[in-house]
C-alpha positions in Angstrom: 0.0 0.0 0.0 0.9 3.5 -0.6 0.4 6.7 1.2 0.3 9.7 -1.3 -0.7 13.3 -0.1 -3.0 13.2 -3.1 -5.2 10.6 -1.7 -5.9 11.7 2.3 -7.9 13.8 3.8 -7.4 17.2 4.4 -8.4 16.9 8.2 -6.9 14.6 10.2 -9.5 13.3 12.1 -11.7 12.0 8.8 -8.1 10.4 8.0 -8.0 8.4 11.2 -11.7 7.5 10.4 -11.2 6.5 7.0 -7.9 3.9 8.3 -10.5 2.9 11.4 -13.0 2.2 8.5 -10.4 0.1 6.2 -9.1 -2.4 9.6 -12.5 -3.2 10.7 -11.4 -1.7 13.9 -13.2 0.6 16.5 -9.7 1.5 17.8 -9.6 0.5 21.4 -6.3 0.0 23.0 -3.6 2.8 22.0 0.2 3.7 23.6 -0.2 7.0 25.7 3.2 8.4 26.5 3.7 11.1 28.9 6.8 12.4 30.8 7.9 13.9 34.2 8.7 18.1 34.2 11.9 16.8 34.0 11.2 14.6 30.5 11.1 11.4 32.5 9.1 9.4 30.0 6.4 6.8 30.6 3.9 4.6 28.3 1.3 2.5 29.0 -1.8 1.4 26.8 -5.5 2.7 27.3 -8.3 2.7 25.7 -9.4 5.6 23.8 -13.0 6.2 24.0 -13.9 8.9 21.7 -12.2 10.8 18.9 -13.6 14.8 17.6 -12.3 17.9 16.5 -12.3 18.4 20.3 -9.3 15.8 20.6 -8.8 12.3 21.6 -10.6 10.9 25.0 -9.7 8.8 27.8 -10.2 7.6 31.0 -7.9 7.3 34.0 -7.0 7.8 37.8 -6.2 10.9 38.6 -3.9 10.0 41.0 -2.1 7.5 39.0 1.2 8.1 37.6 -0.2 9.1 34.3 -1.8 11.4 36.4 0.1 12.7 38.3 2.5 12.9 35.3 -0.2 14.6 33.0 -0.9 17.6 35.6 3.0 18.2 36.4 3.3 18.3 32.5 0.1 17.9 30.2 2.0 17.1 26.8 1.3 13.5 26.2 1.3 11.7 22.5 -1.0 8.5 21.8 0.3 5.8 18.9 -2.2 3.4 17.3 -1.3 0.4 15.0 -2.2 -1.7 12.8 -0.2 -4.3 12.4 -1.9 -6.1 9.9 -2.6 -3.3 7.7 1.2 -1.9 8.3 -0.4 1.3 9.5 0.7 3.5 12.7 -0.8 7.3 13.6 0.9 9.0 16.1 -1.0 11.7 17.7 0.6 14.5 20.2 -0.9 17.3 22.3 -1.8 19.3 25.6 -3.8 17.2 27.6 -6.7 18.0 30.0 -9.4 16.7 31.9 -12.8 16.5 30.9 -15.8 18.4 32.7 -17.3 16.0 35.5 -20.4 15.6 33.8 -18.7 14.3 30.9 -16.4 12.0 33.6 -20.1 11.3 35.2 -22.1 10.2 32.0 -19.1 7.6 30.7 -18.8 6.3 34.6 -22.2 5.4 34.1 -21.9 3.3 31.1 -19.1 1.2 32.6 -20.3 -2.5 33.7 -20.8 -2.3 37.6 -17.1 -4.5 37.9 -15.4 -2.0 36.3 -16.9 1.1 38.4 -16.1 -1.1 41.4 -12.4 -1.5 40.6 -12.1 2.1 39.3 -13.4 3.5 43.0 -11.6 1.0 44.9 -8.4 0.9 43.0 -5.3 3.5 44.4 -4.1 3.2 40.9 -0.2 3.4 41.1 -0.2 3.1 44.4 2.1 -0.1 46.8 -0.4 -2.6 48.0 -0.1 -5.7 50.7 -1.2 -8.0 48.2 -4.1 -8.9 45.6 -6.6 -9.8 48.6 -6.2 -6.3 49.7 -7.6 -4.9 46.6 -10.5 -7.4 46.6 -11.6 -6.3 50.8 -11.8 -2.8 48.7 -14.0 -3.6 46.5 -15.9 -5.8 49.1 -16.1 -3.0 51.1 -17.5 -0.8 48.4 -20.2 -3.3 47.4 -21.4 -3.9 50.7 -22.1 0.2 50.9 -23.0 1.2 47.5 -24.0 -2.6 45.8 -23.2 -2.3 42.1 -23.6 1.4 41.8 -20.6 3.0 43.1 -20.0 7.1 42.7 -17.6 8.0 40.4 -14.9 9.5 42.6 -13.6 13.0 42.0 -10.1 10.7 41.8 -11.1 9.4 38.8 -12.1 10.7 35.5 -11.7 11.7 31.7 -8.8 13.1 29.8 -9.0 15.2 26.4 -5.7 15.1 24.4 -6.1 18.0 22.2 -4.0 17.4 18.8 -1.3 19.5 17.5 0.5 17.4 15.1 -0.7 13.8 13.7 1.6 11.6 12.0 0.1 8.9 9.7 2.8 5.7 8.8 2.4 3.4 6.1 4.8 0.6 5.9 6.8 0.5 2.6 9.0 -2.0 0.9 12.6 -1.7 1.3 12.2 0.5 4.7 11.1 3.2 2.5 7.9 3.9 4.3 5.5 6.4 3.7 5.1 9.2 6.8 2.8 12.1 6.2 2.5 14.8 8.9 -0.5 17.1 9.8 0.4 20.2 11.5 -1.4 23.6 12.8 -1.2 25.9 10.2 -4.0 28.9 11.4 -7.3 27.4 12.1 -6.3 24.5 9.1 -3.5 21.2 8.1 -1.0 21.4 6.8 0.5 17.8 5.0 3.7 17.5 4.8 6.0 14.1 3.8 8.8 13.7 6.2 11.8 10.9 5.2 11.7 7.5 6.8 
């Protein structure tokens, strides 16, 4: 396959679409690096839960090291892939959180397990052992059953993009990488080298 500047989108987001569109893929998982104030760098994968012109979404602990990371420093990137398709996007950004009613309505959708773990759970943070974990969410059941709050420590994140990177795999290492970037309120497309 081939990546030409003739043949994407001009907006980045209907780009990421269209490649969701061709893998048959809702684009779940994705690699969210952030860094320490002092460029420290971390990555982990979450799931990305919604993609506007507002930015990318996802959900988290505040108080985890991503986010304790995130409000030190709120530039973070994201990188999907296809492996199948030889296909990456690479995505970077300031990152903020979402209003608490947006964090409220997605809480709500969660299956009651999940809300469970995500109120009992101090992401990040030493614990005894596994069965510590499970007396938290015991404890939580037994006062709130299967409909836990969402706790203020927990919550949505909006990575706002600045520059997307679209990779195509090539033969002969002589891939195809297109980059998006701010140019006034539009993209611009450039080719960088492999």
């Amino acid at each position: 396959m081939e990546l030409l500047e003739s043949q994407v989108d001009p907006d980045p987001l209907r780009q990421l679409s269209r490649w969701r569109d061709e893998a048959g893929d809702e684009l779940g998982a994705v690699a969210l690096a952030t860094a320490t104030p002092y460029g420290a760098p971390s990555l982990r994968m979450v799931l990305l839960k919604g993609a506007d012109e507002r930015g990318l979404t996802f959900f988290s602990n505040y108080e985890s090291r991503k986010g304790a990371e995130l409000a030190a420093n709120p530039l973070a990137a994201l990188l999907a892939y296809w492996p199948a398709a030889g296909r990456q996007v690479r995505v970077e950004g300031e990152v903020t959180r979402l209003d608490p009613a947006e964090s409220d309505a997605y809480f709500a959708t969660r299956p009651a397990g999940s809300r469970l773990s995500a109120a009992a759970s101090p992401q990040s943070s030493v614990v005894a052992d596994r069965a510590e974990l499970e007396r938290r969410v015991a404890d939580l059941r037994g006062r709130h059953g299967d409909d836990p709050p969402r706790p203020e420590s927990w919550g949505g994140y909006r990575l706002a993009p600045a520059m997307w990177e679209f990779w195509q795999h090539r033969e002969d290492r002589l891939h195809d990488r297109l980059r998006y970037r701010r140019d006034g309120s539009g993209w611009l497309v450039e080719r960088l080298a492999p």
